[in-house]
C-alpha positions as a Markdown table, in Angstrom:
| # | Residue | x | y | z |
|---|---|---|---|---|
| 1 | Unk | 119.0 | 44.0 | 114.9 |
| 2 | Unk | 117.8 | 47.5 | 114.1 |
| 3 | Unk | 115.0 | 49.5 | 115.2 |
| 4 | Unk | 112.5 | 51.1 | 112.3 |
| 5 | Unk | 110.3 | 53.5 | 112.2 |
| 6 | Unk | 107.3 | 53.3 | 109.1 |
| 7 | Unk | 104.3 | 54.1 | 108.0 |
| 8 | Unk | 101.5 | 52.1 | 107.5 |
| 9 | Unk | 98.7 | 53.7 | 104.8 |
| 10 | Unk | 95.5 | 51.8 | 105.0 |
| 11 | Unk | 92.5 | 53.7 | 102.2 |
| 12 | Unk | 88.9 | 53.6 | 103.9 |
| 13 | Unk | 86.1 | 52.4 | 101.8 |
| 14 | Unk | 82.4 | 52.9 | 102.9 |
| 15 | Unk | 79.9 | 51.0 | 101.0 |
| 16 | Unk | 80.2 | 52.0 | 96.9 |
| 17 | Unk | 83.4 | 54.6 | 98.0 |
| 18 | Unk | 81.1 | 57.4 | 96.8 |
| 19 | Unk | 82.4 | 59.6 | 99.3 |
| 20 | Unk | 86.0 | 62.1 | 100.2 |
| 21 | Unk | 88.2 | 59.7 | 100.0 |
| 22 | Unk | 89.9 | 58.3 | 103.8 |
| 23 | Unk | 93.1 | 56.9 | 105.1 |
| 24 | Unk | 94.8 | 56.1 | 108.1 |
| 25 | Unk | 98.2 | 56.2 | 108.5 |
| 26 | Unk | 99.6 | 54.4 | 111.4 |
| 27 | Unk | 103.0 | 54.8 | 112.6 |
| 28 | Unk | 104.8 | 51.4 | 113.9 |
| 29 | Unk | 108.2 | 50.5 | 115.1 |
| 30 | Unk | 109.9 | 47.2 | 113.3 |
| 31 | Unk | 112.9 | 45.5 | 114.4 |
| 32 | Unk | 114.6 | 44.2 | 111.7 |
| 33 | Unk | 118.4 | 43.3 | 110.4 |
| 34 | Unk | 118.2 | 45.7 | 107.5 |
| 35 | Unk | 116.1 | 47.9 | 105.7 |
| 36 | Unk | 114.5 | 45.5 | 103.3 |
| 37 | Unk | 113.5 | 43.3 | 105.7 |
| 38 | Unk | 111.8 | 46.2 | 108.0 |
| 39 | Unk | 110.1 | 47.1 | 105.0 |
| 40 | Unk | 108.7 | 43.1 | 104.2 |
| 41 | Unk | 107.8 | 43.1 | 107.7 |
| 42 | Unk | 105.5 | 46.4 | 107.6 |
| 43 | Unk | 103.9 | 45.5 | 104.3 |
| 44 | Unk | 103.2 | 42.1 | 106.2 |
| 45 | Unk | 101.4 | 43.6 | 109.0 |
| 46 | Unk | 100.0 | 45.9 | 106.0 |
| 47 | Unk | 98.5 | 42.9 | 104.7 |
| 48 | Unk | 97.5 | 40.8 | 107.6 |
| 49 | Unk | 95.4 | 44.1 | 108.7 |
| 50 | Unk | 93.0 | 44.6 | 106.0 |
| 51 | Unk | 89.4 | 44.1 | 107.5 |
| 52 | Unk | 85.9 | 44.5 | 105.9 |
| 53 | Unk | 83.4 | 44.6 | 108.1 |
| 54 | Unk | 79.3 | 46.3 | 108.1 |
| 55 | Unk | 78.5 | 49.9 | 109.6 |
| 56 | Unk | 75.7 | 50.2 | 111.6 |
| 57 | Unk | 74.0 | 51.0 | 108.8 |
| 58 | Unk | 74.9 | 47.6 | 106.9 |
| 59 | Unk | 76.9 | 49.3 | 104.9 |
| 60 | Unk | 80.3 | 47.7 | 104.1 |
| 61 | Unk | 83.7 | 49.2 | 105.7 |
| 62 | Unk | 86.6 | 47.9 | 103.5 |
| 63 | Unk | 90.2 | 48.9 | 105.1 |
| 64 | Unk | 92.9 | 48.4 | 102.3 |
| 65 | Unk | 96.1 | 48.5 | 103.0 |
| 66 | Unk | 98.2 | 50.8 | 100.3 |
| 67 | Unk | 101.5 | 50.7 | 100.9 |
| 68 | Unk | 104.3 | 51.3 | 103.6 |
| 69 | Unk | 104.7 | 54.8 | 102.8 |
| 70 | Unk | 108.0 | 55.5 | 105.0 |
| 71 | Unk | 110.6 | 53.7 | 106.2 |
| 72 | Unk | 113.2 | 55.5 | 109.6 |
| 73 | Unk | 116.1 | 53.8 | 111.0 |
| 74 | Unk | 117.2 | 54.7 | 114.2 |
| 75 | Unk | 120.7 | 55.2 | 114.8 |
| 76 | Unk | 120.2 | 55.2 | 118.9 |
| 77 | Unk | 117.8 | 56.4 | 121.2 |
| 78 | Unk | 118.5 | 59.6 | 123.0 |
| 79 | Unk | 116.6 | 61.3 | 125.6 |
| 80 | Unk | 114.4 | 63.7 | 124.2 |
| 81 | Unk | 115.3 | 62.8 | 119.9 |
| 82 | Unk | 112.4 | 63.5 | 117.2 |
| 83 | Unk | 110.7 | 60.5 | 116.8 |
| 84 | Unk | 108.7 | 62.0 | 113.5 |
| 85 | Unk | 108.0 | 65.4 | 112.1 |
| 86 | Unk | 105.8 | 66.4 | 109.7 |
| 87 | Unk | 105.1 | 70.1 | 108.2 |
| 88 | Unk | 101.9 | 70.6 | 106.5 |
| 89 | Unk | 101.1 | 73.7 | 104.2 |
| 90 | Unk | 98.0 | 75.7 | 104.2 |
| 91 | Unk | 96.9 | 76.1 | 100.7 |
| 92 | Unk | 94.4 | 78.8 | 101.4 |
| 93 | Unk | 95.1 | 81.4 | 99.1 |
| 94 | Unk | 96.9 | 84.3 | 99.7 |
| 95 | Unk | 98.6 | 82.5 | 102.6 |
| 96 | Unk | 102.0 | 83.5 | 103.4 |
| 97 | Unk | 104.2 | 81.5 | 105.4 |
């Protein structure tokens, strides 16, 4: 069996979805024999974790799963290795990296 890192996109929908639009992303670790498997696996917890439920104002919550939006073997685990890394750019204008 391998180990797998992915991540889980879910959309958040409150009441008509008039509103900025809201995910959650949710990192999770699969064991699985191969890639295509860890990935069946991930969209099945995807799936299995989709909830509606009402606000406190009686509005309903939807959480939709979207898709399994990244997929990391690990080749071994070392003291100290990068688990996940993710660079983000400012878009401001005039920004200069």
């Amino acid at each position: 069996m391998n180990w797998y890192l992915t991540k889980i996109v879910f959309r958040i929908i409150c009441g008509e979805g008039h509103h900025t639009p809201q995910f959650d992303e949710q990192l999770r670790l699969i064991s699985a024999a191969d890639e295509q498997e860890a990935f069946e696996k991930a969209a099945a917890i995807g799936r299995s974790e989709q909830d509606d439920f009402y606000n406190h104002e009686q509005q309903l919550v939807q959480w939709k799963f979207v898709n399994v939006a990244e997929l990391y073997r690990f080749s071994g685990l070392l003291d100290g290795a990068e688990m996940y890394s993710r660079i983000r750019g400012d878009r401001r204008p005039g920004w200069v990296c």
